[in-house]
N, C-alpha and C positions, 0 to 999 in steps of 0.2 A: 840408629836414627831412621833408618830405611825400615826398621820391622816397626819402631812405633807408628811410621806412616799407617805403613798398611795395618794397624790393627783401628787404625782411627777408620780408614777406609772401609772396615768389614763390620762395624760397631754402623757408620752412618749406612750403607748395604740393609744391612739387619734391619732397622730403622725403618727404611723405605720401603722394605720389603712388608715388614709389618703393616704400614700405613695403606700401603696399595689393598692386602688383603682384607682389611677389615674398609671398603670401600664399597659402596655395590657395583654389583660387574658393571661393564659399560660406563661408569660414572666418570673416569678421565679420556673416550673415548669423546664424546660431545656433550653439550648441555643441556638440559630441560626441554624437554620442547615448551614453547611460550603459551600455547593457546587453548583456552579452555573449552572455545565453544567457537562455529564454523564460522562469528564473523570477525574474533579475535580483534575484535577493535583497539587502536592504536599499535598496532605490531604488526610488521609483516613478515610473514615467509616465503622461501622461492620454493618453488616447485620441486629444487634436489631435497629440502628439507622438509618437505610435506611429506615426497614419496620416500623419501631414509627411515622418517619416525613412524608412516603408514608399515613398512615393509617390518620396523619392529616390534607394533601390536598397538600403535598409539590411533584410535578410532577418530578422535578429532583431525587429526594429521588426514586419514582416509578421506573423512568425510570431505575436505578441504582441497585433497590433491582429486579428489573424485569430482568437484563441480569444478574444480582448474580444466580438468579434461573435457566435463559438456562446455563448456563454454567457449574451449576453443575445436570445437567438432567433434569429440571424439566419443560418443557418447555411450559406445559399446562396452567402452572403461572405466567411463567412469560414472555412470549411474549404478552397477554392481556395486563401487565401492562406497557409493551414497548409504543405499538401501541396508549393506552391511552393519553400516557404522550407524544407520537407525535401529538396526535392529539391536545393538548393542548400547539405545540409550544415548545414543547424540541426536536428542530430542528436535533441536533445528534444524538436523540435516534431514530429520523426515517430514518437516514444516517445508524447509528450501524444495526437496524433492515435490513433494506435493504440486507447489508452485508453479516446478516446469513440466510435472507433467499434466497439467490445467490448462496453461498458457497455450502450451500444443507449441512452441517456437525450436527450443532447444534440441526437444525432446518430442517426438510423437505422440499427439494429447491422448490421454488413456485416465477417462474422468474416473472411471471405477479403482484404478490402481491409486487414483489421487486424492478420491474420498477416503482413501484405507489409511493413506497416508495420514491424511490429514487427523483422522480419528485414533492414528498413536499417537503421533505428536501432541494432542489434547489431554492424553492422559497422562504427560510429562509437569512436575509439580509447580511448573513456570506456564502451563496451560494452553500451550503454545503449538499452533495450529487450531485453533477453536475456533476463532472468528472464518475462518475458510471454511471449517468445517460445517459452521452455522450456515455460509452462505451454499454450499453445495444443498442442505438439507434444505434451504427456501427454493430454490432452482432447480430439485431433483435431479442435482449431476452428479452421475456416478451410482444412481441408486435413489429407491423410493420419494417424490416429494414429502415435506413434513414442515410446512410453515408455521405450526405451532410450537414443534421442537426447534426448528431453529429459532422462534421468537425466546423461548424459554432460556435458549444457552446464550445469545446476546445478552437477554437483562440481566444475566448470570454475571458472564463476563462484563456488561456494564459496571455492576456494584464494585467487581473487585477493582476496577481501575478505570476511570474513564476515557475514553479515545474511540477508534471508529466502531467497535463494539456499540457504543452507546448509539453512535451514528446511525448505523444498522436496526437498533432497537426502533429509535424513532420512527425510521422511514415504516417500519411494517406498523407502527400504531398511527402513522400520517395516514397511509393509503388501506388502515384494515386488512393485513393480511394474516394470516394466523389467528384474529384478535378482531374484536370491531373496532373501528374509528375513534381513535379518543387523541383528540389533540393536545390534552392536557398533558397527558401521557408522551405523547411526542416531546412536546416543549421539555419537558421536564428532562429526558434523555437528552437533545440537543443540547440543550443549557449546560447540564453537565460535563460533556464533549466539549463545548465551547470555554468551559474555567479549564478545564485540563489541557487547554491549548490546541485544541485539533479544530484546523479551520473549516473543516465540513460541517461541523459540529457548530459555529459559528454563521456560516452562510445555509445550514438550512434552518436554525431559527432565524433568521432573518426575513427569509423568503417566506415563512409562514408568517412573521408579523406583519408583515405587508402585504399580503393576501388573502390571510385567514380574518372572515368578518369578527368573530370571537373573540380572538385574542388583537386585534390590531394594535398596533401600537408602529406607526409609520416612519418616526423619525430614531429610535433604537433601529427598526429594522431593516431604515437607509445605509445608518450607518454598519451595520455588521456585515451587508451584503458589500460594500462598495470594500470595507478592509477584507472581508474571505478570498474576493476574486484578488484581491492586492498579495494576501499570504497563497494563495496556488490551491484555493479552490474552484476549479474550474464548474464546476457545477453553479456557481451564483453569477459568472460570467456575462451570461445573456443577458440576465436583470440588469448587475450594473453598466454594460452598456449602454440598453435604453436608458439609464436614468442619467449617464455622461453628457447621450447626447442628446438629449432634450432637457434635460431639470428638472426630471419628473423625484413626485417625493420630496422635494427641496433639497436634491443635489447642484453641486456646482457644473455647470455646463463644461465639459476637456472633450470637445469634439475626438481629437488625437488620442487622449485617453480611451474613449467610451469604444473606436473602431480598434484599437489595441486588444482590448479584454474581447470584442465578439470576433475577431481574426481567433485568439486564443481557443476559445471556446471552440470552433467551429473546426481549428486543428483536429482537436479530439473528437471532432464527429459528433460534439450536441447540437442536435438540430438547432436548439433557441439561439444560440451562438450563427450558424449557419443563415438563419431567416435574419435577424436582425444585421449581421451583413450584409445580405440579398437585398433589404429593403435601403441599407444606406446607400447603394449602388444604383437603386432604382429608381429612389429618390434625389441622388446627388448629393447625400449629405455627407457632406467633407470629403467627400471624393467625386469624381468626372462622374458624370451622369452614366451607367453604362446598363441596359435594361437586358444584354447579354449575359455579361457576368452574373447579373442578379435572379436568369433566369436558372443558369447552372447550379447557381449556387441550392436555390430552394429544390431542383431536382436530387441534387446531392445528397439531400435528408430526407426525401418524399416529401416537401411542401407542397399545395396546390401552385403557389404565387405569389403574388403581390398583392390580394387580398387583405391582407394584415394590415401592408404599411398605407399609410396617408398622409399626407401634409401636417396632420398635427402631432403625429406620432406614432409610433412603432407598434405594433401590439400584437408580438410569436405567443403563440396559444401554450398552454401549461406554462404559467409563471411557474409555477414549484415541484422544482425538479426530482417528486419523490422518487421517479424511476429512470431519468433521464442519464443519470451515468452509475443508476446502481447500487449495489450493497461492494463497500470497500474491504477487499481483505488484508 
C-alpha cells in the first residue's frame, strides 16, 4: 500500500518536474511585466517592479523606474536610465527625455542634447518627437534656425494626423514664417485641428475669422473662440473675455465669466489676458475701481497702460494670438 503511494508520488514528481523544465526560466518566478510603452496607460506599477523588471533587461521598465527617479529628484539615475532605454528603441522615452531636458525644470535645460533627442524619437514609426522637434527647428533651439524645415515637417505631421501639428502649421502660414502669408492656408490647417478636436486648432480659427478682413465670418468665429477658451485654450482667452464683457460680436454679456477666462489667461503670462484684466480694474468693470492693481497688472506684460481701455470698451492690441503663447509641442 505504502509502495503504490510512493510510486504515485514519483510518477506526479516526474510530472512537475517535466512541466517546470519546458517553462521559460523565470516564468513561475513573476509575471509579465504589463507595459509596453513609458505611459503604460491604465496599469500601474511600483517602483520595486519597475526596478526588478529594469534590473532583468526589460527597457520599458528602465525607462519608467528612470523618470520615477527625476521626478522625485534624483536625476543622476535616472536620466542615464532614460537615455539607455532610448537608445534601445523606447521611442517615448526619448520624446519624454527631450521634454525635460527643454523645460530646464527637472533636469538642467541642455536644448542641444534635446534637439538630439528629440530628432530619434522622430524617426520612431509612431513619429513621435517630431512636433518638438519642428518647433526647436522654428526657434533654433539646440542648433541651426530652419523655419522652412520646420514648416515642412508640421504639414508633414499635419497630413498624417491632425492636432497641434496642424496648429503649428497654421500659425507659421498666419504670421509668414518659413513661407509667405497665406491665410487660406492657415485656415485650412486650423480647421483641420479643430474636426480632430484640438481646441487650439479651434480658437485660433476663430480669432482669425474675427479679425482677418478676408475671411470674416464674425458669428462662427464668436462662437469658436468663446467654446476654445471654454475647452482650455488659453490663447483665445483674452478675446472671449472682451466679448463676455461688453457683447462684443453678439456675445452674451457673463461679466463673472468674461473676468474668469482673462484671470486665466493672464495666469499663463498672455499679455492680452493680463491688459484686459488691468483695464477691467481700471475701469471698474465688475470689480472695485482699483487703478493700482491695474497698473501692475499691465507692467506685468510690458503694457504702456490704460491707453487701450475706455468706457466703450477694451481694446489689448494683437487680437490674434499667432505668437502669443507659441508653437505647442
Amino acid at each position: 500500500m505504502g509502495r503504490g503511494r510512493g510510486r504515485s508520488g514519483f510518477a506526479v514528481g516526474a510530472v512537475a518536474l517535466g512541466l517546470a523544465a519546458s517553462l521559460p526560466l523565470g516564468a513561475c518566478a513573476s509575471a509579465p511585466y504589463p507595459c509596453r510603452d513609458l505611459r503604460c496607460e491604465g496599469t500601474k506599477t511600483s517602483r520595486a517592479q519597475d526596478e526588478e523588471a529594469c534590473e532583468a533587461g526589460h527597457q520599458v521598465a528602465c525607462a519608467r523606474h528612470g523618470h520615477r527617479r527625476i521626478l522625485h529628484g534624483d536625476p543622476e539615475i535616472g536620466a542615464p536610465l532614460m537615455e539607455e532605454a532610448c537608445n534601445r528603441g523606447v521611442w517615448d522615452a526619448c520624446n519624454a527625455l527631450a521634454g525635460l531636458y527643454g523645460e530646464g525644470q527637472r533636469l538642467k535645460m541642455d536644448l542641444v542634447r534635446a534637439r538630439k533627442l528629440a530628432e530619434r524619437a522622430c524617426q520612431s514609426p509612431e513619429r513621435q518627437g517630431c512636433n518638438r522637434l519642428a518647433i526647436a527647428l522654428a526657434k533654433g533651439e539646440g542648433g541651426p534656425e530652419d523655419p522652412a524645415g520646420a514648416l515642412a515637417l508640421f504639414d508633414a505631421l499635419c497630413e498624417e494626423a491632425p492636432g497641434k501639428a496642424c496648429v503649428n502649421a497654421g500659425r507659421h502660414y498666419l504670421k509668414g514664417t518659413g513661407t509667405e502669408k497665406n491665410v487660406t492656408l492657415a485656415n485650412e490647417r486650423f480647421e483641420r485641428a479643430c474636426r480632430g478636436g484640438e481646441p487650439a486648432g479651434c480658437g485660433m480659427l476663430g480669432l482669425v475669422l474675427l479679425h482677418e478682413r478676408k475671411v470674416l465670418d464674425v458669428s462662427r468665429g464668436r462662437d469658436l473662440v468663446l467654446r476654445a477658451c471654454d475647452d482650455g485654450y488659453l490663447g483665445a482667452c483674452s478675446e472671449s473675455a472682451r466679448m463676455r464683457l461688453l457683447g462684443d460680436h453678439g456675445a452674451t454679456i457673463d461679466v463673472e465669466h468674461g473676468l474668469r477666462d482673462a484671470e486665466r489667461a493672464c495666469e499663463r503670462r498672455l499679455p492680452g489676458g493680463c491688459e484686459v484684466l488691468g483695464c477691467a480694474h481700471h475701469l471698474g468693470l465688475g470689480l472695485r475701481r482699483d487703478p493700482v492693481m491695474a497698473e501692475q497688472l499691465f507692467r506685468s506684460v510690458g503694457r504702456p497702460g490704460p491707453e487701450n481701455c475706455s468706457a466703450q470698451g477694451l481694446r489689448p492690441g494683437d487680437p490674434v494670438p499667432s505668437a502669443e503663447d507659441g508653437d505647442d509641442p
